[in-house]
N, C-alpha and C positions, 0 to 999 in steps of 0.2 A: 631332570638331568642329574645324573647322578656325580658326586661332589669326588673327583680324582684324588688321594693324598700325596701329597709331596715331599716323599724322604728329607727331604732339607727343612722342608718346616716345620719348626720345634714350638710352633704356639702351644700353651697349654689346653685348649680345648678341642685338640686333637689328639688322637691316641698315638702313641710312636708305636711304630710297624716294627716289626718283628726280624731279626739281621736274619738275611738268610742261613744261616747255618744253623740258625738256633728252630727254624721253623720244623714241623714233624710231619714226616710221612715224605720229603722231598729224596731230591739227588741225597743230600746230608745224612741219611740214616740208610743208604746205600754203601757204605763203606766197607763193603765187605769184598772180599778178593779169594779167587779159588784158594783154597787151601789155609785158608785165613780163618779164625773162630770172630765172632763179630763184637765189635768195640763197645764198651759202655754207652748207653744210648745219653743224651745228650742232656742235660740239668733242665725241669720246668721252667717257664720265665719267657717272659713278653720279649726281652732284647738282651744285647750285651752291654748297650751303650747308656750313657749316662745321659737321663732326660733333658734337653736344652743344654746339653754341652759344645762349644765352640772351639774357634781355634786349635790351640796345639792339643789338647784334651784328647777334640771331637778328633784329631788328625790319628795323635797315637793309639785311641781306641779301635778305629778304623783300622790302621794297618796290623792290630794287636788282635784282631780275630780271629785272622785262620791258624796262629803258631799255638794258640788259647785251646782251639779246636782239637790240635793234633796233639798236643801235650795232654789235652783229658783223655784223648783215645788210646795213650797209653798204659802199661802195668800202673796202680798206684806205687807202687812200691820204689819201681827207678829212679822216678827224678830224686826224691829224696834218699837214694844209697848214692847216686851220682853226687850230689853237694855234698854230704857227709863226705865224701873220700876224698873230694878236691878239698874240702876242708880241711879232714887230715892233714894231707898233703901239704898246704899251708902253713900246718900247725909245725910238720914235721922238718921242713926245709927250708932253713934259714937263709938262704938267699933268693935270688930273683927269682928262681923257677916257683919257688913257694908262694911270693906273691903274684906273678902268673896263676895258678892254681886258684888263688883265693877272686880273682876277677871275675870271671864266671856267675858263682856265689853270689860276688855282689851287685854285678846287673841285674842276675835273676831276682833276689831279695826286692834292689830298688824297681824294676820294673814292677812287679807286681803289687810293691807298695804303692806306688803312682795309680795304676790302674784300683786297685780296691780303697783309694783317701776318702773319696766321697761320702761311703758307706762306712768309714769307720769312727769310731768314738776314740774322744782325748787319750786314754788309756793306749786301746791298742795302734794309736799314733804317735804315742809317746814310746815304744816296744818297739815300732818299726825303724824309727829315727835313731833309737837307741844301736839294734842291733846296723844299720847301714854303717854309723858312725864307729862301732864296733870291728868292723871289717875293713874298713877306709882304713885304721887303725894300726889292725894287722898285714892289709899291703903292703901300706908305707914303711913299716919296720922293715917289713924282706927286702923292699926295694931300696935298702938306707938310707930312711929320711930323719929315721930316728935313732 
């Protein structure tokens, strides 16, 4: 009888299955559209998700896939002219619109810090915390907290 796996069971001495998007040869690496040149094909790697992760983790991982997905299929180069300029922006405009501007930034920042903690070292957690608390910073100034 052959032994079914069960996406939900994180025992160690089962392998975790592979998230579908990250799987090759499927729907996933069809993303191509008439007229379309086709998207970087997708990073090697068994999963997205963090082995034996639970609760809110396993949640935001979960719903943190397909935006993960579409944002890699994009130019490299956008998403970072996009932050740089809201950042400007921030940098440049002393009141609320500036820290409007700077929000963005620091979702994106904190989200992907949250999603990559597991895998990072004291250092580059200390760099991430830094730069959040960096931005938290210059919010609150546009928005007159300071």
């Amino acid at each position: 009888m052959a032994d079914k796996h069960d996406p939900m069971d994180s025992s160690p001495k089962r392998a975790v299955p592979a998230h579908p998007l990250a799987q090759r040869g499927g729907a996933a690496d069809d993303r191509t559209r008439p007229g379309r040149t086709a998207s970087r094909p997708l990073p090697r790697g068994e999963h997205f998700m963090t082995p034996g992760a639970t609760g809110l983790r396993r949640a935001v991982e979960h719903k943190s896939a397909a935006p993960l997905v579409f944002l890699y299929g994009l130019p490299r180069w956008l998403i970072p002219v996009v932050l740089v300029l809201l950042l400007l922006v921030g940098f440049a405009v002393a009141d609320w619109r500036g820290g409007i501007a700077v929000l963005p930034v620091l979702g994106f920042v904190g989200w992907l810090a949250y999603m990559s903690w597991p895998s990072l070292g004291p250092w580059a957690r200390i760099l991430r915390v830094a730069l959040a608390t960096f931005l938290i910073v210059v919010a609150a100034s546009r928005f007159g907290l300071f």
